[in-house]
MDAnalysis code that builds the backbone (N, CA, C; Angstrom):
import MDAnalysis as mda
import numpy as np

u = mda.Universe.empty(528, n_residues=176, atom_resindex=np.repeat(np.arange(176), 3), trajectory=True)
u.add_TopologyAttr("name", ["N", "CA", "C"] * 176)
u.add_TopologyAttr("resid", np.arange(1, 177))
u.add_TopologyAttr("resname", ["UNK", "UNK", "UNK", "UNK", "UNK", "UNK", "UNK", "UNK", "UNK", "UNK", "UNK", "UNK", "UNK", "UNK", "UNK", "UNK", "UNK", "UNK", "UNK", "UNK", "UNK", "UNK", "UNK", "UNK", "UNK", "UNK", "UNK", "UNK", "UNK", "UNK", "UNK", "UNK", "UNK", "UNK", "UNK", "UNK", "UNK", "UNK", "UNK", "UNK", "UNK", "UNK", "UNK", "UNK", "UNK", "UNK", "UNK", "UNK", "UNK", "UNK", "UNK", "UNK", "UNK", "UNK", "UNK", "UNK", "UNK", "UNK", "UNK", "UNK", "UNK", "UNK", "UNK", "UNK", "UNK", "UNK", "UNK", "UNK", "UNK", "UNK", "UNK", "UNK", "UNK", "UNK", "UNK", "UNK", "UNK", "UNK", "UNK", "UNK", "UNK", "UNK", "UNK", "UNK", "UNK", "UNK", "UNK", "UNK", "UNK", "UNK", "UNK", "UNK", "UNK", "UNK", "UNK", "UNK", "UNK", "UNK", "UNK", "UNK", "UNK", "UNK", "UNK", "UNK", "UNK", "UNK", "UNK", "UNK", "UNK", "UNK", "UNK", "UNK", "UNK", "UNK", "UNK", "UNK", "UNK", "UNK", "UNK", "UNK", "UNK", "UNK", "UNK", "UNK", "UNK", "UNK", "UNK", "UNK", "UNK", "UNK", "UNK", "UNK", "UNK", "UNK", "UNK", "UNK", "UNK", "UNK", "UNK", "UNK", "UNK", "UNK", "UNK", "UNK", "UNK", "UNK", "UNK", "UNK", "UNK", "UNK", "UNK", "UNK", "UNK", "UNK", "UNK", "UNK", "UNK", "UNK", "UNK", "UNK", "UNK", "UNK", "UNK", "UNK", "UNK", "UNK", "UNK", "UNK", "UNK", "UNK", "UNK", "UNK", "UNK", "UNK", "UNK", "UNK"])
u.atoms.positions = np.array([
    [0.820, -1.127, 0.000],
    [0.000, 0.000, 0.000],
    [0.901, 1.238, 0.000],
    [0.424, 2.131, -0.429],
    [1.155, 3.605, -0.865],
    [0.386, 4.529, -0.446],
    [1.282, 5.379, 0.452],
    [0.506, 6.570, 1.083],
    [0.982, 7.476, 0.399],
    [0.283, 8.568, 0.561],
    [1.249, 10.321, -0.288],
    [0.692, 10.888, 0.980],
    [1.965, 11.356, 1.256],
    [1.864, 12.868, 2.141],
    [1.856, 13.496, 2.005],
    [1.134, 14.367, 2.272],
    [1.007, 16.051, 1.402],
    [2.202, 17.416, 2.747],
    [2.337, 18.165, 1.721],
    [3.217, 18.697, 2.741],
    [2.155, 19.251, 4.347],
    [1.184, 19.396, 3.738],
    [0.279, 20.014, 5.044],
    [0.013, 19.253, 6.472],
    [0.007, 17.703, 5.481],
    [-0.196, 16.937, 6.502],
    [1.324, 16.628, 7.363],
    [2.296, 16.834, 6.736],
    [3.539, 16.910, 7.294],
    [4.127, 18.096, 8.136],
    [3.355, 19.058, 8.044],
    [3.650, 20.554, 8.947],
    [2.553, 20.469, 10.141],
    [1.318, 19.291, 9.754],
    [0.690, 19.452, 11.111],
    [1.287, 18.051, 11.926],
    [1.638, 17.225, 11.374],
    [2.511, 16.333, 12.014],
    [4.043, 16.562, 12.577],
    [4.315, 17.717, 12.064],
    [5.754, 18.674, 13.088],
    [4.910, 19.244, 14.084],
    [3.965, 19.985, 13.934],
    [3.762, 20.837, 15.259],
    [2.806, 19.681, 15.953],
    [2.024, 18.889, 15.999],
    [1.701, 17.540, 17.103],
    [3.047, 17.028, 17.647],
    [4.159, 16.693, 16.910],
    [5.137, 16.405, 17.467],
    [5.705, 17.564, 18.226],
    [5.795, 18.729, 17.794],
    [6.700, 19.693, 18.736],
    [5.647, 20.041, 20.134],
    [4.370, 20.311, 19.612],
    [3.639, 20.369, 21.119],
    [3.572, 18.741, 21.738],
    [3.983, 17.911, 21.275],
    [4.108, 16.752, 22.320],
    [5.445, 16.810, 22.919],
    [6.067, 17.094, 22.263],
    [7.685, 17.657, 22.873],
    [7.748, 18.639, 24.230],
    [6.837, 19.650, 23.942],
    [6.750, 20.713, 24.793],
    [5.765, 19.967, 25.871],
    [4.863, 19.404, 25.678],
    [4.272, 18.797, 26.628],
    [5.321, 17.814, 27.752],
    [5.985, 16.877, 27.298],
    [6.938, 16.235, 27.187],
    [7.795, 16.850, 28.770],
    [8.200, 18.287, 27.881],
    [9.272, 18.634, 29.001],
    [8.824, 19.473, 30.283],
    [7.284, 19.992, 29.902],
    [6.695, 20.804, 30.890],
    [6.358, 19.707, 31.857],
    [5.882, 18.638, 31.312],
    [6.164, 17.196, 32.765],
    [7.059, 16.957, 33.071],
    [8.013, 16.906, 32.508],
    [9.609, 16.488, 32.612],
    [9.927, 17.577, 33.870],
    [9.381, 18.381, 34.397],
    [9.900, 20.098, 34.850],
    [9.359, 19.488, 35.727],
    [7.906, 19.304, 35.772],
    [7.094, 19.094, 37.254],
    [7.725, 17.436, 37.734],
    [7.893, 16.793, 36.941],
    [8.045, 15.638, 37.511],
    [9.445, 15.814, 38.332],
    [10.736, 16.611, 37.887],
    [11.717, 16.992, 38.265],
    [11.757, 18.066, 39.757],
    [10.694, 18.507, 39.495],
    [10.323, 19.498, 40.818],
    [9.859, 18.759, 42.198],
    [8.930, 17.567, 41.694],
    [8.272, 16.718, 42.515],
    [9.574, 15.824, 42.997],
    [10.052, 15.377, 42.104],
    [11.757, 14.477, 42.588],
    [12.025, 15.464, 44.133],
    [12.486, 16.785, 43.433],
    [13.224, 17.469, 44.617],
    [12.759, 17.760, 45.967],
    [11.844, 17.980, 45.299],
    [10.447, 18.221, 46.786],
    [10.226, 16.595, 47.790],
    [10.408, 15.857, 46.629],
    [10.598, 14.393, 47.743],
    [12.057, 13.871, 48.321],
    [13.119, 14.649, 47.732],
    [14.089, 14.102, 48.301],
    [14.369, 15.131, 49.443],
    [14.173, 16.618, 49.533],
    [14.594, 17.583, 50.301],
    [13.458, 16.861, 51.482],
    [12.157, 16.348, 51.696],
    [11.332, 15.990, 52.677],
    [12.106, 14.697, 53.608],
    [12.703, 13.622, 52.423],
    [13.778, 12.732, 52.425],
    [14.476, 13.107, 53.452],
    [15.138, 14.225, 53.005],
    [16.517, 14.587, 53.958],
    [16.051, 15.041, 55.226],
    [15.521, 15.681, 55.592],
    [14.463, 16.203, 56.824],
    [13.941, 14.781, 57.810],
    [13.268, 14.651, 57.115],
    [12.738, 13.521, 57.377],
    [13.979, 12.656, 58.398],
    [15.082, 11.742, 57.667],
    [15.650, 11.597, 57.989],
    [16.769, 12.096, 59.159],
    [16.923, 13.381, 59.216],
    [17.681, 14.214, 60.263],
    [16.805, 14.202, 61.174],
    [15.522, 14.484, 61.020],
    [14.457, 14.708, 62.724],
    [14.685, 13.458, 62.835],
    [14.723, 11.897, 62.033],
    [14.765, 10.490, 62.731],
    [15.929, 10.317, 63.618],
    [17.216, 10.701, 62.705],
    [18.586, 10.837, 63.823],
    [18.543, 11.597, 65.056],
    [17.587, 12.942, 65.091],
    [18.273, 13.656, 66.467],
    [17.259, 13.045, 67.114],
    [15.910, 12.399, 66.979],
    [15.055, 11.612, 67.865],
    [15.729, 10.600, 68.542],
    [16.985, 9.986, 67.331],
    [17.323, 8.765, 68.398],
    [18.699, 9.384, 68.927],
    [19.248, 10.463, 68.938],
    [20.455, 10.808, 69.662],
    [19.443, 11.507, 71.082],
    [18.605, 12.042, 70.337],
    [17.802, 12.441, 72.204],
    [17.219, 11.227, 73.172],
    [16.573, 10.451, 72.333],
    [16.101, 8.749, 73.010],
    [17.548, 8.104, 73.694],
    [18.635, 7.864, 73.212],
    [19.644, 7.421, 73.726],
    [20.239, 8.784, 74.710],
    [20.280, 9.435, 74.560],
    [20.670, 10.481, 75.558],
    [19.820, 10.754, 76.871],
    [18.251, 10.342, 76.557],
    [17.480, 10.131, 77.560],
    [17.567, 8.561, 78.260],
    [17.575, 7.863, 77.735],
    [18.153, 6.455, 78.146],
    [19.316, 6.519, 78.745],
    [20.226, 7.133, 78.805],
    [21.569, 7.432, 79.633],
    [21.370, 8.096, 80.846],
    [20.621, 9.008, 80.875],
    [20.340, 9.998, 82.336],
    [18.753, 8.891, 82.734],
    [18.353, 8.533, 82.489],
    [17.264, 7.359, 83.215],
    [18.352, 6.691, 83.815],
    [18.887, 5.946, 82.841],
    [20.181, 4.687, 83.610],
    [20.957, 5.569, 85.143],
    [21.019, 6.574, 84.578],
    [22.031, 7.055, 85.793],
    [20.775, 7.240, 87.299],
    [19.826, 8.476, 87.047],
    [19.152, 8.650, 87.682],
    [18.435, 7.083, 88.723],
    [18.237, 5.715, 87.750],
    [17.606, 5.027, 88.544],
    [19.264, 3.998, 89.682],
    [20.360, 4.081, 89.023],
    [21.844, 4.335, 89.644],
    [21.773, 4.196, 90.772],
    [20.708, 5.521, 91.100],
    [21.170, 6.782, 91.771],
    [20.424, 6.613, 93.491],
    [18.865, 6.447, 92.964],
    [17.579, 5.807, 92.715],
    [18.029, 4.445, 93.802],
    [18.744, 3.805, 93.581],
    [18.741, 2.099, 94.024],
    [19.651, 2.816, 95.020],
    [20.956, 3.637, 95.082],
    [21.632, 3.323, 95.782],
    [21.619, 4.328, 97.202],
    [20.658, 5.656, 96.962],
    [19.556, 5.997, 97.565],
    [18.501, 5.122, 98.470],
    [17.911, 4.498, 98.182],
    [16.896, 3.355, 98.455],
    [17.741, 2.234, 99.930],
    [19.081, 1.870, 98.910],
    [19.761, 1.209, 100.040],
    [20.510, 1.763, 100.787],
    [20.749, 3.221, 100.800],
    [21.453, 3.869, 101.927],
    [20.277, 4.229, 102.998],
    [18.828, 4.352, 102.693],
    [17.872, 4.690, 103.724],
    [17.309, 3.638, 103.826],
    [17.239, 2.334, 103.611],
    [17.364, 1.071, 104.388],
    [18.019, 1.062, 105.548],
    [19.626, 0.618, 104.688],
    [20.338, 0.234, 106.163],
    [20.273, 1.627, 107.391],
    [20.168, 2.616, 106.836],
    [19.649, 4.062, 108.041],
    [18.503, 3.667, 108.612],
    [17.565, 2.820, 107.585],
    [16.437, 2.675, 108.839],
    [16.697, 0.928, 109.653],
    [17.131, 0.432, 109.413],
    [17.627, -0.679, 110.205],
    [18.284, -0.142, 111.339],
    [19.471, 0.731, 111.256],
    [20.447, 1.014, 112.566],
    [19.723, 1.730, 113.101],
    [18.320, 3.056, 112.759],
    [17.167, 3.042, 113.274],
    [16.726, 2.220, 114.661],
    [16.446, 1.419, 113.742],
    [15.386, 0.237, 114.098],
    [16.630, -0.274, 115.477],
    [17.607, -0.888, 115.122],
    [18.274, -1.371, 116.119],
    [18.677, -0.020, 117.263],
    [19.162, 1.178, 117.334],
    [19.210, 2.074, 118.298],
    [17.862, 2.374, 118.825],
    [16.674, 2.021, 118.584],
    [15.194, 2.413, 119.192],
    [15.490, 0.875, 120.361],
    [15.685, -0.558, 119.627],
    [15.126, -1.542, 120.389],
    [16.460, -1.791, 121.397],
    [17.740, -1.517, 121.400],
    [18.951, -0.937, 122.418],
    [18.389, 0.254, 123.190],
    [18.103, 1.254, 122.468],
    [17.292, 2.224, 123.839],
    [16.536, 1.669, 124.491],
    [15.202, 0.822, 124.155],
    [14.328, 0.496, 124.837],
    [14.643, -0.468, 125.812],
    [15.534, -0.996, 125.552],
    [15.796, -2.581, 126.069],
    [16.558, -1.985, 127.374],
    [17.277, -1.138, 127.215],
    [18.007, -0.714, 128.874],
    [17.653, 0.208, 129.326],
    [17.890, 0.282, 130.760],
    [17.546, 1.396, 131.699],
    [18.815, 2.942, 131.647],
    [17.614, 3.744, 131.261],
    [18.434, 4.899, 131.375],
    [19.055, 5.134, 132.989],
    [18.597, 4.827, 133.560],
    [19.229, 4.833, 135.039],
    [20.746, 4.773, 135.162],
    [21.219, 5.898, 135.544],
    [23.141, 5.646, 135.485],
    [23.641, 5.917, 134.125],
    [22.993, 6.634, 133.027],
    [23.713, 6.480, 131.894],
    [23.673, 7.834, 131.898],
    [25.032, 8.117, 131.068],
    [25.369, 9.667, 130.979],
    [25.529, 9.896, 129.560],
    [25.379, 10.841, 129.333],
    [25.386, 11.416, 127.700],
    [26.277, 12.640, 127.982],
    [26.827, 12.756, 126.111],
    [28.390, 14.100, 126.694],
    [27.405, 15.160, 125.836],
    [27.255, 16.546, 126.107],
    [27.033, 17.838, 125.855],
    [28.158, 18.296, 125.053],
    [28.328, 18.477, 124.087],
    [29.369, 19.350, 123.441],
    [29.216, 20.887, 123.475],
    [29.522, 21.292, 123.796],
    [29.253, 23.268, 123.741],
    [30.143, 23.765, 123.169],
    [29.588, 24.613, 122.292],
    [30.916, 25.545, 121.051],
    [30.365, 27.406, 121.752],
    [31.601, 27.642, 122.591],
    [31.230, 29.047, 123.715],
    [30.364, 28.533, 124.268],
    [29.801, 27.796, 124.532],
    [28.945, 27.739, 126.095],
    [27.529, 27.257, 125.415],
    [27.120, 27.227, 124.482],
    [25.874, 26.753, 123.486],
    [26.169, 25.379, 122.976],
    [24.762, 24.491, 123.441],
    [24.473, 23.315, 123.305],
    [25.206, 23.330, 121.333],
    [26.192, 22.058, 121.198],
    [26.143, 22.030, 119.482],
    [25.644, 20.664, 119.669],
    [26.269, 19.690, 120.073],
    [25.792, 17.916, 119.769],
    [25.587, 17.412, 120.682],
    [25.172, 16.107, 121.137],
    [25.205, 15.215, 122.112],
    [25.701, 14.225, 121.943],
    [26.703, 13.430, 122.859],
    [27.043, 12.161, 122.339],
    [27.036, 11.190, 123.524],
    [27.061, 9.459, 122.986],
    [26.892, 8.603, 123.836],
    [27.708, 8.874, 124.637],
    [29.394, 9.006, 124.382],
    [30.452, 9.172, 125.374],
    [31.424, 10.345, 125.170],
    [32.200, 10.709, 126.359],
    [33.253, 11.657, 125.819],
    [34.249, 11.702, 124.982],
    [34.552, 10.173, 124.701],
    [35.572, 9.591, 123.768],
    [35.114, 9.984, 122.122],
    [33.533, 9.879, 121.934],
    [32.692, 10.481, 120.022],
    [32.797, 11.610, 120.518],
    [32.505, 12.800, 121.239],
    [33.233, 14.311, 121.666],
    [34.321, 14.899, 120.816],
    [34.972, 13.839, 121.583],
    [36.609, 14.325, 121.567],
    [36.707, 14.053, 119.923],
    [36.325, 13.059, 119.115],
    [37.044, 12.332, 118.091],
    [36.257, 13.533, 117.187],
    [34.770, 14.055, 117.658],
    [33.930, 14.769, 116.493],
    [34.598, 16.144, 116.567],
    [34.922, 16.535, 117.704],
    [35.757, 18.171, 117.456],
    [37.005, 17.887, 116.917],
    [37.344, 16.919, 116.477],
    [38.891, 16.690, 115.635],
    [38.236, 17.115, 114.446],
    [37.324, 16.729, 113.816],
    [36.504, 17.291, 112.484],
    [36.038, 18.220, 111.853],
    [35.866, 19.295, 113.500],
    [35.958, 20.605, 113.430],
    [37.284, 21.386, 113.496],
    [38.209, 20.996, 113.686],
    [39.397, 21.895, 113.362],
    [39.947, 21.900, 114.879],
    [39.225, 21.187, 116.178],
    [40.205, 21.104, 117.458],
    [41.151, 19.636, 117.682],
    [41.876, 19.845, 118.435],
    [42.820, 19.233, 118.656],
    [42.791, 17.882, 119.502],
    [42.639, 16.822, 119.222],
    [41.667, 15.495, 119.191],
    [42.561, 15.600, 121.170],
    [44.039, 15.959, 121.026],
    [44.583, 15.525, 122.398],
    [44.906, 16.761, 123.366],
    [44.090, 17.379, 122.938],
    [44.809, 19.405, 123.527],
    [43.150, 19.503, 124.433],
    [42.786, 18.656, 124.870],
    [41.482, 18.685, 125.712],
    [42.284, 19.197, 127.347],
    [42.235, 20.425, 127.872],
    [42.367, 20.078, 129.321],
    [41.084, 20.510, 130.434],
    [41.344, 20.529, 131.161],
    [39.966, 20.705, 132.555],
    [39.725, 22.093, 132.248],
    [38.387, 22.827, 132.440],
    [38.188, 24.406, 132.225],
    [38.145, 24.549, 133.769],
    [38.059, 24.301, 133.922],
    [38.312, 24.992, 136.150],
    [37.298, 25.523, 135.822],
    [37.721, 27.078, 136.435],
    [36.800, 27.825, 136.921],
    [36.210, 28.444, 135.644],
    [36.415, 28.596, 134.223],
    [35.879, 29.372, 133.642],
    [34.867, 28.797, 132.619],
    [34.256, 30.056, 133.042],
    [33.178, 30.095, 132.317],
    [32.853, 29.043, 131.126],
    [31.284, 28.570, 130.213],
    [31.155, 27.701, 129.309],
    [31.596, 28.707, 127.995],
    [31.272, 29.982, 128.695],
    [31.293, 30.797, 127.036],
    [32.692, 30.662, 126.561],
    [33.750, 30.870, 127.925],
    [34.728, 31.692, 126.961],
    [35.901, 30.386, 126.586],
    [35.366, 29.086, 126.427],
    [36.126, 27.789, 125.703],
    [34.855, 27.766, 124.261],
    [36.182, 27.518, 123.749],
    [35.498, 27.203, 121.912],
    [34.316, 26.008, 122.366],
    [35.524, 24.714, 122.491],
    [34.538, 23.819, 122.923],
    [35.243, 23.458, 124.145],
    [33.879, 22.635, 124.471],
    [33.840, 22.111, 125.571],
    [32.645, 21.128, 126.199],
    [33.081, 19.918, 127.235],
    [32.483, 18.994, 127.396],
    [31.882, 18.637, 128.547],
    [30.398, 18.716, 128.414],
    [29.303, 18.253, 129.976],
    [29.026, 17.128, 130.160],
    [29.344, 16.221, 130.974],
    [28.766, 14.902, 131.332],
    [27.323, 14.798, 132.201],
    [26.463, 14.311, 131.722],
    [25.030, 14.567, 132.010],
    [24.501, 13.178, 132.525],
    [23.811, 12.731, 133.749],
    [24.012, 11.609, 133.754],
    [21.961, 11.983, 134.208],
    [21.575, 10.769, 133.432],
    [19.748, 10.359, 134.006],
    [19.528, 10.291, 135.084],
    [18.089, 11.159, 135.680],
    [17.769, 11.316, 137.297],
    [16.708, 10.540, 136.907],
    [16.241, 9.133, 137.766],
    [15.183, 8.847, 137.166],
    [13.877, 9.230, 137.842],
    [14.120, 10.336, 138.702],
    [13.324, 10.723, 139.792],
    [12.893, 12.012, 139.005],
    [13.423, 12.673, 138.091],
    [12.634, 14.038, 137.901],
    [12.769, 14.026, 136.265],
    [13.407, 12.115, 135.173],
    [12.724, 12.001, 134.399],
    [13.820, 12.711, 133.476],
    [14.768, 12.975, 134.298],
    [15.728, 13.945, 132.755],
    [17.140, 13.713, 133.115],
    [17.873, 15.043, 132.621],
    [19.215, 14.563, 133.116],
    [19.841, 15.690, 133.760],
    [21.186, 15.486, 134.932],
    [21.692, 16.451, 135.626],
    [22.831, 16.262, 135.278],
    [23.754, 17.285, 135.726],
    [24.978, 17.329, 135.157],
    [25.794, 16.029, 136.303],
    [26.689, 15.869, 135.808],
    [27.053, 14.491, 136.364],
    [28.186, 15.113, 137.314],
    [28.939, 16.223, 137.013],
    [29.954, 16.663, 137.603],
    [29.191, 18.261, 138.130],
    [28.799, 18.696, 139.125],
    [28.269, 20.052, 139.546],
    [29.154, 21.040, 139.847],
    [29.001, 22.268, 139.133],
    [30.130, 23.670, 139.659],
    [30.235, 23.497, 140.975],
    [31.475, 24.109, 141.418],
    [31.579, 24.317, 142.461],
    [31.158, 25.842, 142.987],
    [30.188, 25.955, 144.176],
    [29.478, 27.055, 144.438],
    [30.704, 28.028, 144.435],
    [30.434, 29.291, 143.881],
    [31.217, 30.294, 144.451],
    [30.695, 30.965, 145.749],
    [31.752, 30.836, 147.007],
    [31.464, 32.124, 148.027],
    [30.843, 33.444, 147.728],
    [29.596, 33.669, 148.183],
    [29.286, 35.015, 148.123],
    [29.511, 36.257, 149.117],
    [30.494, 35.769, 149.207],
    [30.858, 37.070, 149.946],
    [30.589, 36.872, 151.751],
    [30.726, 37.533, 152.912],
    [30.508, 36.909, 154.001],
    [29.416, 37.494, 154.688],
    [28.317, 36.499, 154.695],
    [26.926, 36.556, 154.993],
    [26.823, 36.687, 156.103],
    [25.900, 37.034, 156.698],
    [25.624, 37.238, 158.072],
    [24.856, 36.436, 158.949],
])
């Protein structure tokens, strides 16, 4: 079979082809635009996934520490409440009757109390005094020693405690 082409039909078969051309690349443009627009979301995308898991693992690190922290907390106010527990049922179990407790005074003001004069002596080493430079205050005064130590012994008659060692009265002068 034999066709004839006429030139007309050959100038409208260039411009169907050139507007399919142009069609062609004006998709070619959007489809190229749409590429970029999905890979730039891509990249985003991806970076918020990384710093999610550098913050998730960074939060997983301070949990780990905090619960650490947490346990070893937990077992330090245990065994505090055990030695608790055991200094309540030792108090209870003996008679305060005859037992003396030491007064620490820093100038003449109550600072601690202790079972004996020996935790006294060892706790003002901690403060900056001199664990063996302890001597007798005689006559003076509570104020004017830094520190200094009262032995207090239980009255069980009035329920508290008296000093175990009493001033010695000063003379007032000659009475009549």
């Amino acid at each position: 079979m034999i066709r004839i082409v006429t030139t007309g039909r050959l100038r409208r078969l260039e411009r169907e082809a050139e507007q399919a051309r142009a069609r062609a690349r004006g998709l070619q443009a959007q489809a190229d635009t749409a590429w970029g627009r999905h890979v730039r979301e891509l990249f985003a995308v991806t970076d918020r996934a990384e710093r999610a898991e550098a913050a998730a693992s960074e939060v997983g690190e301070i949990l780990a520490r905090a619960m650490d922290e947490l346990s070893a907390a937990q077992q330090e106010l245990l065994l505090k409440d055990i030695e608790i527990r055991r200094l309540r049922e030792q108090l209870e179990g003996e008679s305060m009757e005859g037992r003396s407790l030491t007064v620490l005074l820093h100038y003449g003001e109550p600072h601690t109390i202790y079972a004996s004069r020996e935790d006294a002596y060892a706790d003002t080493a901690t403060h900056g005094a001199d664990p063996d430079g302890w001597v007798p205050s005689g006559e003076r005064a509570p104020s004017a020693s830094m520190w200094r130590c009262e032995a207090f012994i239980y009255n069980a008659s009035s329920n508290g405690f008296r000093r175990a060692y009493p001033p010695v009265p000063k003379p007032r002068g000659e009475a009549a």
